[in-house]
N, C-alpha and C positions, 0 to 999 in steps of 0.2 A: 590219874583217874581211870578207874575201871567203872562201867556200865554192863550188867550181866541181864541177857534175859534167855525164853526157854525153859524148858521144863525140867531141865537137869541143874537145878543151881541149887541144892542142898551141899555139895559141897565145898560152895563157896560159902555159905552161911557159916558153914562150921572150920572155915580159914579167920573168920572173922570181917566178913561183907555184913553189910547195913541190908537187910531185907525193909523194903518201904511199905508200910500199908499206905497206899495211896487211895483205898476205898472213903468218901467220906470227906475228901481233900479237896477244897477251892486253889483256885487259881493262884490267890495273896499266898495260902499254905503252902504251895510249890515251888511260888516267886521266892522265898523266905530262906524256904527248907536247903534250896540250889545256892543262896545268896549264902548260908553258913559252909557252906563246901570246901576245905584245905584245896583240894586235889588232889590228894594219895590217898582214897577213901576207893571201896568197892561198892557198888552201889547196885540192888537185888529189886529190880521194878519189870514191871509189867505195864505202866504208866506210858502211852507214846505222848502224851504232855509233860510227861515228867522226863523222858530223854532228850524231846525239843528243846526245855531247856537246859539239861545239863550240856547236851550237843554244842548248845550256840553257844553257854559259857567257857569251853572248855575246848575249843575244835581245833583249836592250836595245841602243837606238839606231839608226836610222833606215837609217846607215851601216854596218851588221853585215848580209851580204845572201849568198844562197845563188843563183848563178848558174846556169841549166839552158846549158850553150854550144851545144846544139846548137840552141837558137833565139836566142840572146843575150839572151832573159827573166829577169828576175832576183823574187825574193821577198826579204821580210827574213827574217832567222833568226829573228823572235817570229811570223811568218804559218809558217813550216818545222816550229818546236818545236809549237806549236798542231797541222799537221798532222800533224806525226808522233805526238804527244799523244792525240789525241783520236781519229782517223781513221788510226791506222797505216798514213800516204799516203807511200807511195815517193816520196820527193823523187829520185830516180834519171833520174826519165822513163824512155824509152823505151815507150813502150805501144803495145800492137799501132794499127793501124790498121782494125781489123775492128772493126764496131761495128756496134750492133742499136738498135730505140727503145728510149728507157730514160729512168727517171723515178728518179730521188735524193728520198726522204723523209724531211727532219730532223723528229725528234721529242724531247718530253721528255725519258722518261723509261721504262723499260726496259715497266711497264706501257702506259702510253700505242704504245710498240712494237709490244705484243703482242696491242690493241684493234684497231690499225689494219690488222694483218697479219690478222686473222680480218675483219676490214670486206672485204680486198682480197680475198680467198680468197672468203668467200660470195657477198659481190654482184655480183665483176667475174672469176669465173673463173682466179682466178691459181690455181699450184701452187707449194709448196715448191720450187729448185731450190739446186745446191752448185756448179754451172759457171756462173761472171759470162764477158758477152759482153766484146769487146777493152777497150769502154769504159770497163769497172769492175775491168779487173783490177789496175788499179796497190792494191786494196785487197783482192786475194783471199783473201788470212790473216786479214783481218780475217772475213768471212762465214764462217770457220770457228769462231769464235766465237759461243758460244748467244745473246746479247745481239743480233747484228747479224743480221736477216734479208735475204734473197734470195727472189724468186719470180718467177715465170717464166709465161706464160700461152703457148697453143698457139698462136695466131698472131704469137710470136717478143718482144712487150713484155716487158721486163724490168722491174723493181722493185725497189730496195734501199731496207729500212725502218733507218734509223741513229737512235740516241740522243744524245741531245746533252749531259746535265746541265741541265735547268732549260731556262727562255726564253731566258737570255742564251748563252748556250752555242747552241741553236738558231739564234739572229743570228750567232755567232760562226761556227761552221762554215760558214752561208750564204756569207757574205761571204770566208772563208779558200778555199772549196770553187772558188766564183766565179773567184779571183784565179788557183789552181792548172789551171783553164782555159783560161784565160789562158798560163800561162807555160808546161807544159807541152805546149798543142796538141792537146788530146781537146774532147768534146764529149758532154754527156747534155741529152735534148730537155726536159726540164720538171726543175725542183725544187720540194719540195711543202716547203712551211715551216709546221708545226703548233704554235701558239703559243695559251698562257692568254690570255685577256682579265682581266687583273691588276688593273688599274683600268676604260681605258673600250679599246674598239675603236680610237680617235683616237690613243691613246698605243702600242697593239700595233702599226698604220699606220706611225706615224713611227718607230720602233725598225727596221723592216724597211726602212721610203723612208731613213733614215739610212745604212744596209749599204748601199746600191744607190746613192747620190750617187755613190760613188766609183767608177761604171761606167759606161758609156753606156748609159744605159733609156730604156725607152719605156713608158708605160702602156698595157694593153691588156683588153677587157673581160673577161678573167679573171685578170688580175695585172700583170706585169711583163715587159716583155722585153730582155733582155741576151746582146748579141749574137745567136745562133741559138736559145738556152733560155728558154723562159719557166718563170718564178717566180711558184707558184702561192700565195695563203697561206692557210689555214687557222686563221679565230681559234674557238677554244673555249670556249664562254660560254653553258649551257644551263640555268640556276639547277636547282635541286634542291630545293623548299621541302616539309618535312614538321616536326612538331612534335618528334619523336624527333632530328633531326639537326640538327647544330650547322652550315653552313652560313657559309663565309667568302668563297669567291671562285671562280672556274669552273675546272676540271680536268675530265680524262678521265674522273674517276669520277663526275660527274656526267649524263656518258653513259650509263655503264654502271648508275646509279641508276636511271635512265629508263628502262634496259630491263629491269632485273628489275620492275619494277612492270609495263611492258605484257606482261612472261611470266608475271605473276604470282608470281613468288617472294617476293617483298617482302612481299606479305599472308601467305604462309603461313607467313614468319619473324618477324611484329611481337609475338609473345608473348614470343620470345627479346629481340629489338629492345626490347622494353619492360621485361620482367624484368632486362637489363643495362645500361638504363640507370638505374633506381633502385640498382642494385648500385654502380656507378659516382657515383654522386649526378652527375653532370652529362647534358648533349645527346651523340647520339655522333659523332665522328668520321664523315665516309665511308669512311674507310678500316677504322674498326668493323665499320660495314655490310657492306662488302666478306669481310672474315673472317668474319664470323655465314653471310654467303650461302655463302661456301666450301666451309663444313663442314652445311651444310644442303644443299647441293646433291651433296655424297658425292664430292666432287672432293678427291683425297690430294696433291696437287702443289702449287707455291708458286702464288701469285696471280697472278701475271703470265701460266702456262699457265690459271687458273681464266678469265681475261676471256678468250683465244684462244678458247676450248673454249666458253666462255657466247655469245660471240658468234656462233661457226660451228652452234651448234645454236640459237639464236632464231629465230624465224618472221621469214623474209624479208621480209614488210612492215613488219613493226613494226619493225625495225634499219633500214628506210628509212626507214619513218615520222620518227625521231627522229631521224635525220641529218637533212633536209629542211628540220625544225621549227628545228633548232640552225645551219642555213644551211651547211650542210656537204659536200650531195650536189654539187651541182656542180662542185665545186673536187674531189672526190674521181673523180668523172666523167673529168675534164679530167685530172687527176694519172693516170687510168686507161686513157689512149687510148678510151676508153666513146664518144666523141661518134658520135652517130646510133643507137646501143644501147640510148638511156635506157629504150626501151619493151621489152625485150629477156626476155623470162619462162621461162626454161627449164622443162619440164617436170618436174615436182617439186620450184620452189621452192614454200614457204610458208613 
């Protein structure tokens, strides 16, 4: 199964591809049209419902491929269905040619989004923005969504904080993201890969060098370089050790443990912290801890805005302090266009 879209597919018409007029076409029409499919057919659409679903029918096999014609690149339909999936990425192409710096950040998980969007906002000057430069627009609808952030800093850097599902999902998009660079012909200067340290650092290393085999890299002293972008990584692994908490393996909330104790919150919740966990008969969760802090701190919003809001109001040092300590300034530096800034103190941080 071939999939062609782009502005160059006349000759593929005249190999003998299905040009679709999907103008005019319901849903049942499309269900139908995909449901008669052999799959050794060429298929000539401009339909991004009509690829979703030949994508999802067809995303198996090597030989099932979505063609952009107007560079002759091609993707399979399981790297298409993943983009369109995940990243609601116009397999369409066409993207402007206008482009700004700009740094792509995979992350977890909606919280871990929403830690690292108050990281970039306090310490490196970004602002909220809802206008993505050329380079980002093949996913503009998606930044209309609360989940995906965008920020903008005044000397023109852009920022887009994306969630992934888990670490493998983070690898996943890496390497799908990569590929669509490739085939379509844009370009973003850094991507930031924020990933648990699950087991040791050696196995989060190889998960990421595994994604990147399949490209021409280069190692460089802050990550990766493929083609014109360097791939920044970010492993997460800051222990948390207190008697009250149950304690399995490193997350973002392990960060944010770190920082309510250097603001002090944590002390002045361990009566609760302690009274529920006799209530409980076991150790708590962090994500316990998280909710006790929530409603101790008079914060009425889900948790995901409680760590934004906790982090853009903690004392500037101590949120760098423990980035620092957990080896994370740097990479977030470099992920921030920062380099030469690092000594950089605005009047009225603390």
């Amino acid at each position: 199964m071939r999939v062609v879209t782009g502005k160059d597919y006349e000759k593929f018409v005249e190999e003998g591809a299905i040009p679709f007029p999907e103008c005019g076409k319901n849903r049942e029409e499309l269900v139908e049209f995909v449901k008669n499919l052999r799959g050794d057919e060429t298929i000539v659409t401009s339909s991004l419902e009509l690829v979703d679903l030949i994508a999802s029918a067809f995303k198996n096999g090597e030989e099932n491929v979505l063609v952009y014609s107007e560079r002759g690149k091609q993707l399979t339909l399981k790297e298409a269905y993943e983009l369109r999936k995940y990243l609601d990425f116009d397999v369409r192409g066409g993207f402007p040619e206008e482009r700004a710096r700009t740094t792509v950040l995979f992350v977890e998980g909606k919280t871990d989004s929403k830690f690292f969007k108050g990281v970039f906002k306090k310490l490196f000057e970004f602002r909220e923005s809802r206008i993505p430069p050329g380079n980002l627009r093949f996913i503009e609808k998606v930044f209309e969504r609360d989940n995906f952030d965008l920020l903008k800093r005044e000397d023109g850097v852009h920022l887009a904080i994306i969630p992934s599902e888990g670490n493998s999902g983070v690898i996943r998009n890496l390497g799908n993201f990569l590929r669509a660079m490739d085939v379509f012909g844009f370009n973003v200067d850094r991507i930031g890969v924020a990933v648990d340290i699950d087991e040791d650092e050696k196995s989060a290393i190889a998960s990421i060098e595994g994604t990147l085999s399949g490209f021409d890299c280069k190692k460089t002293d802050h990550g990766y370089l493929v083609g014109e972008t360097e791939v920044v990584p970010l492993f997460i692994g800051l222990p948390f050790r207190d008697e009250l908490i149950d304690w399995k393996k490193p997350t973002v909330e392990d960060l944010m443990l770190h920082l309510l104790a250097k603001e002090g919150l944590l002390e002045r919740i361990q009566p609760g912290l302690r009274a529920l966990n006799e209530n409980l008969g076991r150790k708590l969760k962090p994500k316990d801890v998280m909710y006790l802090a929530l409603s101790a701190y008079g914060h009425w919003g889900n948790l995901e805005g409680f760590y934004e809001l906790f982090v853009m109001r903690s004392r500037f040092k101590n949120l760098k302090a423990i980035l620092r300590e957990a080896g994370l300034m740097a990479g977030l530096e470099r992920l921030a266009f920062w380099e030469g800034k690092a000594g950089t103190f605005r009047a009225g941080q603390v």
